[in-house]
VOGU-3710 file (C-alpha; in Angstrom, 3 decimals, decimal comma):
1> xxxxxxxxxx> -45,499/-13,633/83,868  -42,853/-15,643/81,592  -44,470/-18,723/80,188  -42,539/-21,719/79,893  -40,276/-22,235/76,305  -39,163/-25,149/74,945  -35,654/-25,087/73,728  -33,913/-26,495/70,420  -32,495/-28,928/72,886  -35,610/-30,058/74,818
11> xxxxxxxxxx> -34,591/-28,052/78,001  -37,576/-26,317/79,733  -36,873/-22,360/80,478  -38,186/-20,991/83,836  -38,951/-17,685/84,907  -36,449/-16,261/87,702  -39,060/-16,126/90,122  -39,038/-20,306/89,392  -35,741/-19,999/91,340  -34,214/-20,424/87,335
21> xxxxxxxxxx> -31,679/-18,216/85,842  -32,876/-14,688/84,631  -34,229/-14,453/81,155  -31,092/-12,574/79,919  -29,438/-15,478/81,040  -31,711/-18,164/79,445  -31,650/-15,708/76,018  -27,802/-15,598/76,502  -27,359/-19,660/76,719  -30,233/-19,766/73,885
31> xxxxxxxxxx> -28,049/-17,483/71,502  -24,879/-20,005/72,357  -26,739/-23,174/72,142  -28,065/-21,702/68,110  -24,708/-20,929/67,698  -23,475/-24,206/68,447  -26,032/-26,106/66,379  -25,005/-23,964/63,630  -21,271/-25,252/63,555  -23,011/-29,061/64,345
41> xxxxxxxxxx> -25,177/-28,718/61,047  -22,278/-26,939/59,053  -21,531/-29,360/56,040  -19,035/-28,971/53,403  -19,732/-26,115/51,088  -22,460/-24,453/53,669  -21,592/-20,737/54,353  -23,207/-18,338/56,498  -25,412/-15,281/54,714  -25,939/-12,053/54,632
51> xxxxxxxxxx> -28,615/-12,006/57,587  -25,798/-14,297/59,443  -27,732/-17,358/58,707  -26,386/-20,531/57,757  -27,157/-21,701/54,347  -26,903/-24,826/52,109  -24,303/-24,872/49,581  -25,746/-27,255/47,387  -29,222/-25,307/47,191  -28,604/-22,367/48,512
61> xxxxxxxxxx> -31,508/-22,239/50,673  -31,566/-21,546/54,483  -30,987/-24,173/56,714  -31,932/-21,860/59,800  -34,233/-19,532/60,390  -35,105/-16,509/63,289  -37,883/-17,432/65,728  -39,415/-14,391/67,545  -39,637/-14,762/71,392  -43,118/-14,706/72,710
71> xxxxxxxxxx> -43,574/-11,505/74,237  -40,316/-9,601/73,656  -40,255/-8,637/69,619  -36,679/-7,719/70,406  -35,664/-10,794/70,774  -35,466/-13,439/68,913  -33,432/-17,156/68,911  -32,114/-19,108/65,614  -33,309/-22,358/65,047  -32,754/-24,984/62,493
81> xxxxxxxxxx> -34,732/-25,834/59,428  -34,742/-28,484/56,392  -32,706/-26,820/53,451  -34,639/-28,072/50,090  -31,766/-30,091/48,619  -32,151/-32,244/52,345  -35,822/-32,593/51,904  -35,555/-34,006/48,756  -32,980/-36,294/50,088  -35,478/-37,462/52,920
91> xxxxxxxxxx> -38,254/-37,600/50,416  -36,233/-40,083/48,136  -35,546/-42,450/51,135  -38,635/-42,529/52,527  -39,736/-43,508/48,436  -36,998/-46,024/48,026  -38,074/-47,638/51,143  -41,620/-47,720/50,067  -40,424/-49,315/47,349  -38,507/-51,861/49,251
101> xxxxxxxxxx> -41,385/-52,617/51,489  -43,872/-52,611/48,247  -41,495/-55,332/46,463  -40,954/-57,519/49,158  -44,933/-57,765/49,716  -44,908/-58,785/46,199  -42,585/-60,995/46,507  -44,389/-63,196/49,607  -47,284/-62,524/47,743  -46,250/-64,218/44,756
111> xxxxxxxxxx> -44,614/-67,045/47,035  -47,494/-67,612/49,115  -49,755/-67,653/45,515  -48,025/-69,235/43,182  -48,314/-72,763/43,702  -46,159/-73,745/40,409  -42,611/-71,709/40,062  -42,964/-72,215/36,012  -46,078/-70,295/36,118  -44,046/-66,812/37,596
121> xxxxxxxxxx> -43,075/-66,388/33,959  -46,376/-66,698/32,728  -46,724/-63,060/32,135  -48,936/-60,892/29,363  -45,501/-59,739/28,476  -43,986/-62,965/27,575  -47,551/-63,739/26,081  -47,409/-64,641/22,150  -50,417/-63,122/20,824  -51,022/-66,249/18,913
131> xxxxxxxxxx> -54,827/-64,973/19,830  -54,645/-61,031/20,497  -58,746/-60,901/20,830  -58,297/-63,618/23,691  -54,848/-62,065/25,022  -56,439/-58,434/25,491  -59,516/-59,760/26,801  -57,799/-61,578/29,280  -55,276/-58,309/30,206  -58,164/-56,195/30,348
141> xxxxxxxxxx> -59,883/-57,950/33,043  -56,558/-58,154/35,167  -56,429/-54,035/34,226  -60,014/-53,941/35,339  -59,870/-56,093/37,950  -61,540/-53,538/40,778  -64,461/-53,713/38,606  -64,476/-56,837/38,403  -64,270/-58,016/41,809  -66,932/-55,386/43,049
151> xxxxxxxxxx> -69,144/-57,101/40,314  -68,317/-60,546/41,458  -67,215/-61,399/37,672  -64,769/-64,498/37,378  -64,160/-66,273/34,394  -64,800/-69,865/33,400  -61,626/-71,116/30,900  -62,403/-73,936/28,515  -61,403/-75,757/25,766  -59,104/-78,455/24,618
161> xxxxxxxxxx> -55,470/-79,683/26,545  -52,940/-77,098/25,817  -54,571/-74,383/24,812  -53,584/-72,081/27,239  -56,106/-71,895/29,922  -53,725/-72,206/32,251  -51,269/-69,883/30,637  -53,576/-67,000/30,523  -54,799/-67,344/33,764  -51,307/-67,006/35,393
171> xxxxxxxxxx> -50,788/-64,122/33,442  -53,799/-62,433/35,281  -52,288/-63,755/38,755  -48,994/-62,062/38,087  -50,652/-59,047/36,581  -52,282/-58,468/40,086  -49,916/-59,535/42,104  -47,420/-57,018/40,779  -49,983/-54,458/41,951  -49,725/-55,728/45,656
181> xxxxxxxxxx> -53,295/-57,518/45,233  -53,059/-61,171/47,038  -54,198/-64,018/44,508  -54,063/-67,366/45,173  -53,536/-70,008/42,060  -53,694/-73,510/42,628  -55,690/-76,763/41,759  -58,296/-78,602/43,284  -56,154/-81,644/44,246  -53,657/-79,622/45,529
191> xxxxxxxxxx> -56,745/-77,938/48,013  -58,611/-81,337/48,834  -55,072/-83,039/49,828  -54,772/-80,713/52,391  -58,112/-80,635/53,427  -58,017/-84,521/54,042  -54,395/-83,379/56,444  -57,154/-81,743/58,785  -59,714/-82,509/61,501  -63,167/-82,031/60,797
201> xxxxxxxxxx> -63,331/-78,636/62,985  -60,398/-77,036/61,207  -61,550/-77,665/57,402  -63,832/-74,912/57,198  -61,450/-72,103/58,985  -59,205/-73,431/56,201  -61,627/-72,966/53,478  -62,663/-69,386/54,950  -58,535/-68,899/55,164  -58,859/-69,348/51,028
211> xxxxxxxxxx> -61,046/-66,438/50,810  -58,291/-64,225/52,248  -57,016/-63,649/48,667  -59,129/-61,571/46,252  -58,955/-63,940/43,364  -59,041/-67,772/43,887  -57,596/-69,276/40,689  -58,905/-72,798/40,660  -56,996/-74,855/37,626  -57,976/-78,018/35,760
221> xxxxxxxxxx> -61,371/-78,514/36,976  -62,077/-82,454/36,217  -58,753/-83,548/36,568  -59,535/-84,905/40,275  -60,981/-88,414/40,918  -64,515/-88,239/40,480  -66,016/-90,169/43,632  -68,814/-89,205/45,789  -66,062/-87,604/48,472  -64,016/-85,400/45,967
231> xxxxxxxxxx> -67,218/-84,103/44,415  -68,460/-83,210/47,807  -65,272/-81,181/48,573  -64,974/-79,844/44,745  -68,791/-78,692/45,716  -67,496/-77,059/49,070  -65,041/-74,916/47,842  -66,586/-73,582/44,877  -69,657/-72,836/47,361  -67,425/-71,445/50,255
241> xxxxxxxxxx> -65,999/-68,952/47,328  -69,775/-68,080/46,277  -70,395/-67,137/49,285  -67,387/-65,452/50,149  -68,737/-62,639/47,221  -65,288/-62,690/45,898  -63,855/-63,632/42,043  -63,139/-66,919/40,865  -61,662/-68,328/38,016  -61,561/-71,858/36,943
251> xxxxxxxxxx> -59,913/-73,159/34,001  -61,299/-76,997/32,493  -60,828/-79,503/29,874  -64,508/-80,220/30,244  -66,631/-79,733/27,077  -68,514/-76,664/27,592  -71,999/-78,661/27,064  -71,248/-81,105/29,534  -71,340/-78,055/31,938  -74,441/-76,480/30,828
261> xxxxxxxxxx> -76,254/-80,112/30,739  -74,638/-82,073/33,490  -75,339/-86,166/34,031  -76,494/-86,071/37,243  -77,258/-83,906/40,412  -74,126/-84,342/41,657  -72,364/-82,134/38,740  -75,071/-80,049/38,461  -74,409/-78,661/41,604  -71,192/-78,173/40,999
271> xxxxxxxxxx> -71,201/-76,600/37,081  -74,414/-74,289/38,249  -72,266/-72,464/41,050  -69,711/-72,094/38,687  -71,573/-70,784/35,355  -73,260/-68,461/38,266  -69,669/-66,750/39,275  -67,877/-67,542/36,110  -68,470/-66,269/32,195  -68,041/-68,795/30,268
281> xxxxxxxxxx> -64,327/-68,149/28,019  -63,312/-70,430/25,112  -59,601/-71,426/25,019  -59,440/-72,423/21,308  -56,611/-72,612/18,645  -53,946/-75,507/17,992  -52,403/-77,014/21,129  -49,043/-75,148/22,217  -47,841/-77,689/24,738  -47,804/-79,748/21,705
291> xxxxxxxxxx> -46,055/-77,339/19,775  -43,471/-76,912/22,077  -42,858/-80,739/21,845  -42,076/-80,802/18,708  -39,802/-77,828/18,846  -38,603/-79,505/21,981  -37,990/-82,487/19,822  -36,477/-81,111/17,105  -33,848/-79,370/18,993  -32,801/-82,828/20,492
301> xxxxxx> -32,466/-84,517/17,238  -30,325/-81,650/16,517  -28,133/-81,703/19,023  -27,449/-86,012/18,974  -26,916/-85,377/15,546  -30,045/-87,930/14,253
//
């Protein structure tokens, strides 16, 4: 008995005894159909060889090959096949449109977690190395940041206004994100505003929303109003992150003793959670917002001629 064969075309062949054609006539209409498909695939420069195969003319390698009929070695049915110079082709689109899809998950990445557009530029590229022991402490834990996260190591910036706390921690957000990793960078204000937007019932799915991204950057811890309600929420987020076993960093202004000896319960609860997920970093050296001022200033003078 004649199995069944698939054709090049999709058509099933039937044995005569199907009420189908014979098999010389199936073999016959196979032979035309190859021969057909061989003109179809024929490109400029493609020529046929010396075993009356078609070839590529750009890499000279076959772009059809023999296929033995099951059960008759006599026979056998051409079929086509990927020359190399195609498959490279193919290969380089389906890379370019990894690419494509890569960049534009960066891209909403960095839109969705970038709360500031001046901070997109805050790169370890554009850094000035005004402190390299700080700068390639701070690029090493964005190059290390598996490790990190698996140890549940985040980093606690301090030190004085314009240091660059918040400088160096952007340049760890974009460092990520460029690698596809989802980071979120933002301020406490910025979080407690919209939690006050929300009922009661949808504040926690929004703080469990926050540990979606697998580094919450926190900035400017102290800045917010310090009454009993914004310490409570302050308290809530840093303890929703604890719990979420994911890495957090949180840049301050606050003296670093304040947070290792705070004034009441209230901070204490607070500054422990965060010394707990966050080593302790000092932000030292002269103040570059300051020093960009007076460059800033200088430049003006310059230019109204005073």
């Amino acid at each position: 008995m004649i199995l069944p064969l698939q054709s090049p075309e999709g058509m099933i062949l039937m044995n005569s005894s199907d009420g189908g054609d014979t098999v010389d006539d199936i073999y016959s209409i196979m032979q035309s159909m190859a021969k057909n498909v061989q003109v179809a695939n024929m490109d400029d420069g493609d020529y046929i060889g010396e075993d009356g195969l078609l070839v590529c003319g750009k890499c000279h390698t076959p772009k059809q090959y023999r296929l033995q009929l099951p059960g008759d070695e006599s026979r056998t049915i051409v079929v086509p096949v990927t020359c190399k110079h195609r498959q490279e082709e193919m290969k380089a689109e389906e890379e370019r449109l990894e690419r494509e899809r890569f960049e534009r998950r960066v891209r909403e990445i960095r839109r969705v977690g970038i709360s500031d557009a001046e901070f997109e530029n805050w790169t370890f590229e554009n850094d000035d190395r005004k402190n390299p022991k700080l700068s390639d402490a701070m690029k090493r834990y964005a190059d290390n940041f598996q490790e990190m996260k698996e140890k549940n190591l985040g980093l606690l910036l301090y030190g004085n206004v314009g240091t660059g706390k918040t400088y160096y921690a952007a340049c760890i957000a974009n460092a990520l994100i460029d690698k596809g990793i989802p980071v979120l960078m933002t301020n406490f204000i910025r979080i407690i505003n919209k939690i006050q937007t929300l009922y009661t019932e949808d504040r926690q799915h929004y703080l469990d929303e926050l540990q979606k991204f697998q580094l919450l950057i926190i900035d400017d811890l102290g800045a917010e109003r310090q009454s009993e309600f914004m310490l409570e929420q302050v308290y809530n987020i840093i303890d929703a992150r604890y719990r979420s076993g994911l890495p957090l960093i949180v840049t301050t202004n606050i003296d670093i003793e304040l947070i290792k000896n705070p004034p009441d319960i209230r901070y204490a609860r607070i500054y422990d959670r965060v010394l707990e997920m966050c080593h302790p970093v000092k932000v030292d050296g002269n103040s570059r917002r300051r020093e960009r001022l007076k460059k800033q200033f200088a430049e003006r003078q310059e230019l109204l001629g005073l």
